[in-house]
C-alpha positions, 0 to 999 in steps of 0.5 A, a space after each residue: 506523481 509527475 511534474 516538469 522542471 518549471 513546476 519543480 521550480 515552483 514547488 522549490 520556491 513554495 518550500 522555500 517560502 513555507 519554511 520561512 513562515 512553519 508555525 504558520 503551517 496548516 493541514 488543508 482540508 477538501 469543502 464543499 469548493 475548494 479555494 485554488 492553490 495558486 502556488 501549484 497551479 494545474 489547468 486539470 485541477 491535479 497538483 504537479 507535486 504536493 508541498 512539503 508540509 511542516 511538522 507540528 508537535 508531532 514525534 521528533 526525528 531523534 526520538 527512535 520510532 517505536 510502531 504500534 502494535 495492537 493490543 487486544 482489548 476485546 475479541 474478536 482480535 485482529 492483528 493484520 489487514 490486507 487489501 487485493 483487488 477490493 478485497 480486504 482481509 483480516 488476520 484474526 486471532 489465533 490465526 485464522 483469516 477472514 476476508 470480505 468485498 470484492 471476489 471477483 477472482 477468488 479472492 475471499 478464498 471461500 472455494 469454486 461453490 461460492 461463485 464470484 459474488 461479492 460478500 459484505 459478511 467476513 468469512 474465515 479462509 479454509 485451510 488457513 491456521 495459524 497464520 502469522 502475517 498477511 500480504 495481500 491474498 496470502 498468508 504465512 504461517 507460523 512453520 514459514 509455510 505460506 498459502 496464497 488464493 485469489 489472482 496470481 501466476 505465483 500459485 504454482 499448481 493452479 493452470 488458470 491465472 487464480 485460485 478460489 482456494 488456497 495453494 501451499 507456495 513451493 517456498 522455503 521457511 518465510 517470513 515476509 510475502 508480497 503477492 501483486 497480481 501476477 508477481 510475488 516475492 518473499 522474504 525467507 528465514 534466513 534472509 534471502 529474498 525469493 520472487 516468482 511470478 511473471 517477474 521472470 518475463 518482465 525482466 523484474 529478476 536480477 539474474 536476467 532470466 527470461 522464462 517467458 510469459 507465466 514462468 512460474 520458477 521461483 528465483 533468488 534475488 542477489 541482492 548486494 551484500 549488508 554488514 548485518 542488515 537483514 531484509 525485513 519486507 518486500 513490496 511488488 509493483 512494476 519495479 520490486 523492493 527490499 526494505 533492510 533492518 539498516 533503513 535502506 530500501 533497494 530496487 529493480 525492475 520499471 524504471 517509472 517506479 525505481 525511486 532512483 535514477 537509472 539509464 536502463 528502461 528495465 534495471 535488474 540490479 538491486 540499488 538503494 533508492 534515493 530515500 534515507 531511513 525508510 521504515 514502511 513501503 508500499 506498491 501498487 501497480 506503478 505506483 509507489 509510496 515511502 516512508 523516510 524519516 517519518 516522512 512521505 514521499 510519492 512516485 511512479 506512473 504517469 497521473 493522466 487526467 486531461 493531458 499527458 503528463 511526463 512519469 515522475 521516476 524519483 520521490 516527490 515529498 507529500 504534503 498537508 499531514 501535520 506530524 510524523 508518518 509510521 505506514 502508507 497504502 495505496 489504491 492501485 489505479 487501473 486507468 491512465 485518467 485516475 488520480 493517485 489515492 492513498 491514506 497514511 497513518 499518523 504515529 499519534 495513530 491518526 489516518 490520513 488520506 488523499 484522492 478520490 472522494 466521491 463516495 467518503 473514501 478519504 474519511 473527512 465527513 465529505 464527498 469532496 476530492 481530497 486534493 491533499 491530505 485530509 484527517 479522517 474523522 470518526 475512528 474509535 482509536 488510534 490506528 495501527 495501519 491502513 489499507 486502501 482500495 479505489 473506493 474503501 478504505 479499512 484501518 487495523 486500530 490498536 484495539 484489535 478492531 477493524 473500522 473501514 469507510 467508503 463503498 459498500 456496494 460490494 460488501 467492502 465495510 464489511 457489515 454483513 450487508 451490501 449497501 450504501 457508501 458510509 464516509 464515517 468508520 464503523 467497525 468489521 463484523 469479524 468472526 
């Protein structure tokens, strides 16, 4: 997300005006030509920033935010949802994890025999039991172990830069992980945070270290001390965060994704970004999204498309979603000329999504560019959390059920099948 002051400017002003006429606020949705939003205007057709959206009979701020959580109505059951590099992955009950799409590097997990072709059929990953929760293409277990596959420099044992099987992490008890590419840090037991990774050569560890490129040690982060705040995720792009108990969410590394203002090009002091209240964060690449007090709000690398636009460093709000938001995801961009593409879920357990469109990913019955937030149609129940990859999108529902929507050229519905794009959710064939 990007923009200069004079749209900055302009978008103060929509705010002002929207404020002033709020029962009037409606979600905009993607037809067949869109009408121009001549509040925001963009010669590329890309919005400087999205318009704050009013909130209409969503949950109040007061009321304490309790998250979904799925409850099995029928087996198979999944409790959490991955994505890597257009592959997603399920945790499925009692423990196990399947995984399907994409598998370029490795990431379905199924071994050197299974080659690099993509599977639309969910498979279980060997070696993966009693699995507790995912990030990415790994997993923790139950003891704090944690076993990682797919592309990665964390996977200590392994020369190349991926592994088609699991590897155990050289990691003391863990709770949380988060694995980017080349780059992953976790949160222990005790509440330490410890990276690896070549966070080392990008300078995204606090202490300085410099192991160069592929340095796979891993490091204590020192993060500043809390009155009773534990950390309890991370996330991993260009910049790294540590999301606290208390709502605080803390960062280092790039400064076109730090979410706060900072003199060094490369800051390795973990400090509170300029959002209050966060309760869900997540990166991909330089891109990052953040919920705070039920609100979203977008930044990171610059969103090119026919010009070279400034990189937007702090939280730009996103707009056109009618109620309080519980989780975002975002679509890792792998070009300059890409468009931002993320989906939200609702805490009524509606998705929302935005971007790219072209092959149904955002959902709406559509095939057109979702310049804002557009409600996706066609889920069973309500959603628990979403994930979202360039051209697919999955939702982990609160039955336990995985639905996804978008490409399935290589097999990211997971149907069983590869085939043609779908923009209405239909379920995962877990196993």
């Amino acid at each position: 997300m990007r923009f200069t002051r004079r749209s900055l400017e302009r978008v103060l002003a929509v705010l002002a005006s929207a404020l002033a006429a709020a029962s009037c606020a409606t979600v905009t949705q993607s037809t067949g030509e869109e009408e121009p939003d001549a509040s925001i205007p963009d010669e590329a057709g890309v919005p400087d920033a999205l318009p704050e959206a009013s909130v209409d009979g969503g949950a109040s701020d007061a009321q304490p935010f309790v998250p979904r959580k799925v409850e099995c109505e029928a087996g198979p059951c999944a409790r959490d949802l991955s994505e890597s590099s257009g592959a997603f992955c399920a945790l499925v009950d009692p423990g196990g994890v399947a995984c399907w799409g994409r598998n370029t590097v490795g990431q379905l997990g199924r071994g050197d025999d299974a080659g690099t072709a993509p599977s639309g059929q969910p498979m279980l990953v060997e070696g993966v039991e009693g699995a507790s929760s995912l990030g990415r293409t790994c997993a923790v277990h139950t003891d704090g172990s944690v076993r990682c596959w797919g592309w990665g420099d964390f996977l200590q044992e392994v020369e190349e830069w991926h592994s088609t099987r699991p590897v155990v992490l050289p990691f003391p008890p863990t709770k949380r992980i988060f694995s980017n590419a080349r780059r992953l840090c976790g949160v222990l037991t005790d509440g330490r945070v410890l990276c690896s990774g070549v966070l080392v050569s990008w300078g995204l560890l606090p202490n300085g270290a410099t192991g160069g490129f592929g340095a796979r040690e891993p490091e204590f982060v020192p993060l500043p001390a809390a009155s009773g705040a534990e950390v309890v995720d991370v996330a991993v792009g260009s910049s790294a965060f540590a999301l606290r108990a208390d709502g605080v969410a803390l960062s280092w590394g790039s400064w076109t994704a730090l979410g706060r203002a900072s003199s060094l090009p490369i800051d390795p002091e973990p400090r509170p970004i300029a959002l209050p209240e966060v309760t869900n964060i997540d990166a991909a690449g330089g891109d990052v999204c953040a919920v705070s007090a039920g609100r979203l709000y977008c930044w990171g690398q610059p969103n090119h498309y026919h010009e070279q636009l400034p990189t937007q460093p702090t939280p730009v709000p996103i707009g056109g979603i009618p109620e309080l938001v519980a989780q975002a995801s975002l679509a890792e961009r792998f070009t300059d000329t890409e468009r931002l593409r993320g989906c939200a879920v609702g805490r009524s357990g509606d998705v929302y999504c935005w971007g790219a469109n072209d092959v149904g990913q955002a959902g709406d019955g559509t095939r057109s560019f979702a310049l804002h937030p557009v409600k996706v149609k066609g889920l069973s129940g309500p959603a628990v959390l979403v994930r979202a990859t360039p051209t697919a999108t999955c939702a982990l529902l609160q039955s336990g059920r995985v639905e996804c929507w978008g490409a399935n050229d290589e097999g990211a519905l997971g149907r069983g099948e590869l085939g043609m794009f779908d923009p209405t959710p239909a379920p995962v064939s877990l196993p």
